[in-house]
Each structure stands twice: as C-alpha cells, then as structure tokens.
C-alpha positions in Angstrom: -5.0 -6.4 15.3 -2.4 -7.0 18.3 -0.6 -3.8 18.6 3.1 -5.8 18.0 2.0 -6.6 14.4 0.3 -3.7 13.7 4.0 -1.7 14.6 5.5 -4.5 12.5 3.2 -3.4 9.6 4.1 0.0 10.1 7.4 -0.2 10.6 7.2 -2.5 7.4 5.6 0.2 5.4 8.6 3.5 6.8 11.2 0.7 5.9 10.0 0.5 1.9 9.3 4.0 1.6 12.9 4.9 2.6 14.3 2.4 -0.3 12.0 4.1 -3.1 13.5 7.7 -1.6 16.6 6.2 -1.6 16.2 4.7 -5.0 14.7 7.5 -7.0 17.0 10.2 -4.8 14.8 12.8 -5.9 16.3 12.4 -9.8 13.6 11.8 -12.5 16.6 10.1 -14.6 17.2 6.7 -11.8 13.3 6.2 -13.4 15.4 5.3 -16.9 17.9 2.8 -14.8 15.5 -0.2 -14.7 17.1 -1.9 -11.4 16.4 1.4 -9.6 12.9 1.2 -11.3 12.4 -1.9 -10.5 13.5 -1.6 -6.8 11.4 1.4 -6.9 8.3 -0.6 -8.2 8.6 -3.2 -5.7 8.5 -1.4 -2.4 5.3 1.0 -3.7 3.9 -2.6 -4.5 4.9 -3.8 -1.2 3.5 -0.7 0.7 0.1 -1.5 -0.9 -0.1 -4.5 0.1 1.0 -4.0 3.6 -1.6 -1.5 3.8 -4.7 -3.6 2.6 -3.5 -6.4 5.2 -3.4 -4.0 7.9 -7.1 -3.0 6.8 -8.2 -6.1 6.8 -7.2 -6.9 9.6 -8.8 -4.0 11.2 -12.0 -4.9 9.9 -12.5 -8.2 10.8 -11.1 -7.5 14.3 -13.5 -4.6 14.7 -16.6 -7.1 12.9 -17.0 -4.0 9.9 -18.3 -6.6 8.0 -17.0 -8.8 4.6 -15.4 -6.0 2.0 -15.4 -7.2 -1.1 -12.3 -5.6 -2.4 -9.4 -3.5 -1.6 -11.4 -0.7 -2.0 -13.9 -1.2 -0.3 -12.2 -2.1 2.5 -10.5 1.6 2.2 -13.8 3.1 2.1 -14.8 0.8 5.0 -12.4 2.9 7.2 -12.8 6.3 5.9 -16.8 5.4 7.6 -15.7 4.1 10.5 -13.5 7.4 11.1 -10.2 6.0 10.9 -8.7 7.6 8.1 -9.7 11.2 6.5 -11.2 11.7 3.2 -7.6 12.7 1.4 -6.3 9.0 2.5 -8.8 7.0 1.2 -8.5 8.3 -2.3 -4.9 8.4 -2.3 -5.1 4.1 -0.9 -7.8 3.8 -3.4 -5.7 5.1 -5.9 -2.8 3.4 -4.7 -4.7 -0.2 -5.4 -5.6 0.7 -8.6 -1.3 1.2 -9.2 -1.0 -2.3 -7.7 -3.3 -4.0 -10.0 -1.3 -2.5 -13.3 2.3 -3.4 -11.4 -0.1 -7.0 -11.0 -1.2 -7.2 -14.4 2.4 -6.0 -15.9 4.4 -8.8 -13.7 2.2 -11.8 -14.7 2.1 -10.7 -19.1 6.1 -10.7 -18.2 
C-alpha cells in the first residue's frame, strides 16, 4: 500500500472515531436520540470498512494470497505478524457488527 494512502486510511479511521466520541459523549441516553445513533452507527460502519480495505490492500501488495472474506483476511494478518492476537478478534468481531448494521440498512 503506498504509505500516502495508507495515512489517508488512518487518518480516515481517528477522524470517525472522534464523531462517535463526540456523538455518544460518554452518555448512554444520546443512544435513545436516533440522529446521534445513527451518526454513531455510521462512522463504526465506516471504520470497518476502512479497516478491511486497508487489509486488503496489504495482502495483495504483500502476495498473502486470495482471503475469502473479511475475516479471513483479519486472520491473514494476525499470521503474518502484523497485528496481535487481542486485534484480530476485536476486527473479527467488529465485521460481524458490520454485517447486522448491513443486514438492518437494506430490510429498511
């Protein structure tokens, strides 16, 4: 991955985390105020997907192989020694949020 986009990524990912702390504000009641919870929703879904781009990128630019899934792309890392044990479950977890945010969005 060329270093620039790989910042961009990053800097993508810090930039939607502050907007859910600024949104939820560290009050369990903006969760019942659904444009907070929406806005809130949104970034962790954008975060996710930001983080299984970067992965993939790193994959194919490093020749890991074809994952075939999110996951497994996750796991694909955590063997190459790129990210610790405690990371990939908290990104494999963190796919399996997408897919229900996924799944909720498209019943409408």
């Amino acid at each position: 991955m060329i270093p620039d986009v790989a910042w961009n990524k990053r800097e993508s990912i810090e930039r939607c985390w502050r907007r859910v702390q600024e949104e939820y504000a560290q009050n369990p009641d903006n969760l019942t105020n659904y444009t907070k919870q929406d806005a809130i929703v949104l970034n962790i879904q954008r975060m996710c997907e930001i983080a299984i781009d970067m992965a993939a990128h790193v994959i194919a630019a490093r020749g890991w192989g074809l994952p075939k899934n999110s996951r497994e792309m996750f796991e694909i890392l955590h063997q190459q020694g790129i990210i610790d044990e405690h990371l990939v479950k908290a990104l494999k977890g963190m796919v399996g949020f997408r897919r229900i945010v996924v799944q909720y969005i498209e019943k409408g």
